[in-house]
Backbone as CSV, one residue per row, in Angstrom:
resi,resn,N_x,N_y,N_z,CA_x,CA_y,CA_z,C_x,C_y,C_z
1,UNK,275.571,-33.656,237.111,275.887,-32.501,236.330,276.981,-32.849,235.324
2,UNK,276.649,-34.084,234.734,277.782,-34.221,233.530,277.728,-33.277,232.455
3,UNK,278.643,-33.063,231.711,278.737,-31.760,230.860,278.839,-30.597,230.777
4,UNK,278.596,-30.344,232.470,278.581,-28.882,232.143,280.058,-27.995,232.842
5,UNK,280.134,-27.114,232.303,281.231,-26.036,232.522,281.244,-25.348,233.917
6,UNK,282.311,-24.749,234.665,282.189,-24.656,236.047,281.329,-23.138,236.147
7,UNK,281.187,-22.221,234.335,280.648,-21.438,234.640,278.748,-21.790,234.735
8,UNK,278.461,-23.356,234.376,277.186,-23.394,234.012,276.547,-23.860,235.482
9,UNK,277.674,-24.510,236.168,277.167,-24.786,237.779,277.436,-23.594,238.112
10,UNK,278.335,-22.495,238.016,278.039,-21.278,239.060,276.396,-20.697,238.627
11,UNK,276.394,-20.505,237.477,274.856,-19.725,237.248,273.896,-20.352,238.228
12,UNK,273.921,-21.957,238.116,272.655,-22.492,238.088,272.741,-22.816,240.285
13,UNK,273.706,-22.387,240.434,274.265,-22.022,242.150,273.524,-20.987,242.461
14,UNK,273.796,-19.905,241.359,273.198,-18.245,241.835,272.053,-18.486,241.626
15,UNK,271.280,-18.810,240.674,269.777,-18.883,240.433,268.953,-19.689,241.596
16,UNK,269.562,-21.085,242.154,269.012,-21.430,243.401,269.528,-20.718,244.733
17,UNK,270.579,-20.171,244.348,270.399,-19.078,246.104,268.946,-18.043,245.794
18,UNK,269.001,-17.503,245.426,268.328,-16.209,244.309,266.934,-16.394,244.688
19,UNK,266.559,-18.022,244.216,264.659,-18.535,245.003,264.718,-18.816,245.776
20,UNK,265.974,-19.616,246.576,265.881,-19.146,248.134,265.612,-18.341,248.571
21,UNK,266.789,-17.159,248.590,266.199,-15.711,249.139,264.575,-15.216,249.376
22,UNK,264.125,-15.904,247.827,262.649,-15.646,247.671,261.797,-15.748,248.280
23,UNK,261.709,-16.983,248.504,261.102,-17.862,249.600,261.239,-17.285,250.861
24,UNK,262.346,-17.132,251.145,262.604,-16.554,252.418,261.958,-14.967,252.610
25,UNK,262.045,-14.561,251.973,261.141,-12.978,252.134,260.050,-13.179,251.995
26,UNK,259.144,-13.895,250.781,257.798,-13.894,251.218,257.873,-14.803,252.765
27,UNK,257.932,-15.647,252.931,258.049,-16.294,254.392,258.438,-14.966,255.188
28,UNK,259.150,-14.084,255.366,260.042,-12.958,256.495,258.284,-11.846,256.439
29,UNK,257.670,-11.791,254.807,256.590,-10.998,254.747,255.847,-10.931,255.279
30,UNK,255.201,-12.411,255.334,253.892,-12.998,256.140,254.221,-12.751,257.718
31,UNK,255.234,-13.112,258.092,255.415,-12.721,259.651,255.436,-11.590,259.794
32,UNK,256.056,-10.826,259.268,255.766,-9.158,259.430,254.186,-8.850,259.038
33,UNK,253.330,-9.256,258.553,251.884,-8.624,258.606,251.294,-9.378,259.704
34,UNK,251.946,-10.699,259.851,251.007,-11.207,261.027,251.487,-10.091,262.498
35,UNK,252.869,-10.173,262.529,252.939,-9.501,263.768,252.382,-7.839,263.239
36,UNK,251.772,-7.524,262.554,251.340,-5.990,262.444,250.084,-6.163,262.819
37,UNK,249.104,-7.378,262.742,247.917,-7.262,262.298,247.882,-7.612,264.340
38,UNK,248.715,-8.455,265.135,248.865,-8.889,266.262,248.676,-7.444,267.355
39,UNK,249.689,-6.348,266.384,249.653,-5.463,267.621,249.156,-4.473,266.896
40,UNK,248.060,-4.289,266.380,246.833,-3.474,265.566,245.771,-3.725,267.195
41,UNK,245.607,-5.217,266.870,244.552,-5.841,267.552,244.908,-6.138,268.811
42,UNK,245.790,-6.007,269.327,245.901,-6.224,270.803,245.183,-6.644,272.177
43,UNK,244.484,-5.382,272.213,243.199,-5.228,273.171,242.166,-6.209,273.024
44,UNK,242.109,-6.492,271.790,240.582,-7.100,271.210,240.372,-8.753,272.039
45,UNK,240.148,-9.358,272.091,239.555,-10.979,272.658,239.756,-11.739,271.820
46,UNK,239.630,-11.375,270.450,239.766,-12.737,269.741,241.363,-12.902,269.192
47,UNK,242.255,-11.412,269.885,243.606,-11.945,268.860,243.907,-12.866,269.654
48,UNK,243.825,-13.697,271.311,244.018,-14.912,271.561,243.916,-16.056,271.048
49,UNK,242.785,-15.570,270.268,241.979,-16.898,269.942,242.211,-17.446,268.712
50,UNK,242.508,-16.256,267.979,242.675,-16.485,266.398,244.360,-15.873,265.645
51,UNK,244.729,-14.321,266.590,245.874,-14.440,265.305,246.934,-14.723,266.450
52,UNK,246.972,-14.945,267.523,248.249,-15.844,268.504,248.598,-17.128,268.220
53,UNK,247.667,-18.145,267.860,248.035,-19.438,267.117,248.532,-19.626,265.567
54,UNK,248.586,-18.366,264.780,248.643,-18.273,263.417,249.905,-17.522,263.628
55,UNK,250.314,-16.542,264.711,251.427,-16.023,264.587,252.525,-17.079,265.161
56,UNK,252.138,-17.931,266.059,253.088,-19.296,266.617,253.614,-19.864,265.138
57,UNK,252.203,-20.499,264.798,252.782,-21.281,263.527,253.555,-20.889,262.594
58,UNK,253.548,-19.587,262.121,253.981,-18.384,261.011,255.718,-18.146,261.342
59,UNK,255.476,-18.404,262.723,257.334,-17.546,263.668,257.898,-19.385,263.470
60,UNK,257.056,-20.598,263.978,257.647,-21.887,263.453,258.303,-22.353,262.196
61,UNK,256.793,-21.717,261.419,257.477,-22.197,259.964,258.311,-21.629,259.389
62,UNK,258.613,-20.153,259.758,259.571,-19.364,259.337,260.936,-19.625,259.649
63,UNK,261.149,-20.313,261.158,262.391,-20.790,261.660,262.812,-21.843,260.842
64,UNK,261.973,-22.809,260.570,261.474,-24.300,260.197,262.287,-24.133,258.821
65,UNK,261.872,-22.795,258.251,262.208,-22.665,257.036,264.018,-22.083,256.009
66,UNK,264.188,-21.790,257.259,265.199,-20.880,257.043,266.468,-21.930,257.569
67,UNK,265.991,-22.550,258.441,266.721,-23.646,259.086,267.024,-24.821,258.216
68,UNK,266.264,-25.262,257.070,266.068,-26.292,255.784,266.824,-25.398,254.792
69,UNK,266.880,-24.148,254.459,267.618,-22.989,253.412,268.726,-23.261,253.690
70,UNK,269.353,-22.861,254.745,270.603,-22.940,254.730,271.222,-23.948,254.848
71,UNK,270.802,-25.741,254.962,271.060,-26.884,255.111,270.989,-27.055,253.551
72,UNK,270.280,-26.949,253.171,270.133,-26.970,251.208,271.273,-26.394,250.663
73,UNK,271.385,-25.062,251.043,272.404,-24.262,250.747,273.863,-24.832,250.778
74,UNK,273.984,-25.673,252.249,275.731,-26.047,252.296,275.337,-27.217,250.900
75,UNK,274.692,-27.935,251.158,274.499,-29.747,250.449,274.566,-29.089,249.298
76,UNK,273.850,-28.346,248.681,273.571,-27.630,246.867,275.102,-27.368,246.718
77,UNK,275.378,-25.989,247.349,276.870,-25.708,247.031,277.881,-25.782,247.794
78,UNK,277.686,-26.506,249.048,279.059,-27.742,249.875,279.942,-26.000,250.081
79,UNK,280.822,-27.014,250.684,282.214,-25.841,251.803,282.987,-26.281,251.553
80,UNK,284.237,-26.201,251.121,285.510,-26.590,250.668,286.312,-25.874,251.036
81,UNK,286.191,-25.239,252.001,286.883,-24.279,252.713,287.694,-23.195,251.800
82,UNK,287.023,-22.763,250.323,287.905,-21.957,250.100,286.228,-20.675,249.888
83,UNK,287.051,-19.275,250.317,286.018,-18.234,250.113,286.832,-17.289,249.221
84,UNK,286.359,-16.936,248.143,286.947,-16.038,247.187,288.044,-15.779,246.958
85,UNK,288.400,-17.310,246.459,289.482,-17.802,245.953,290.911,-17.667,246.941
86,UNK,290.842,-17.992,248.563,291.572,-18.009,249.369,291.105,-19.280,250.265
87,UNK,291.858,-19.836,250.585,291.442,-21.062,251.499,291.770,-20.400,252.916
88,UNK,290.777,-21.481,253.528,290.336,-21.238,255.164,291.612,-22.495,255.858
C-alpha cells in the first residue's frame, strides 16, 4: 500500500469488512432456508436422505466460513491494541 493516505486504507478496510459481512449473510441465508425447508419436511423419509446431509454441509461451511472472516479480518486490519483511539 505505498502511497496511500491513512484515510485511503481506512475506506478500503471498511469496504472489505462491508463484503465480508456480505458473504456472511448470504452464507447465514442459505442456512436459514435450509433449516426452514428441514422442519417444513420433517415427517417426510426423504428429509434423511436428502436435506440432513445438505443441512450438515451448509451448518459446516457456514462455521468454516465465518471462522476464515474473522482470521482475514485480524491479518487485513491487524490489532494494535488500540480501539477508538484509546489503547488496551
Amino acid at each position: 500500500m505505498l502511497g496511500q493516505t491513512d484515510q485511503d486504507r481506512r475506506l478500503l478496510s471498511v469496504q472489505l469488512f462491508l463484503m465480508y459481512l456480505m458473504y456472511g449473510l448470504i452464507m447465514a441465508t442459505t442456512v436459514i432456508a435450509t433449516i426452514i425447508c428441514v422442519t417444513i419436511q420433517r415427517r417426510h423419509l426423504m428429509v434423511w436422505g436428502l436435506f440432513a446431509p445438505k443441512f450438515v454441509f451448509d451448518v459446516v461451511g457456514f462455521i468454516l466460513t465465518d471462522v476464515l472472516i474473522c482470521l482475514a479480518c485480524l491479518y487485513y486490519f491487524g490489532f494494535d491494541g488500540e480501539v477508538d483511539g484509546a489503547y488496551l
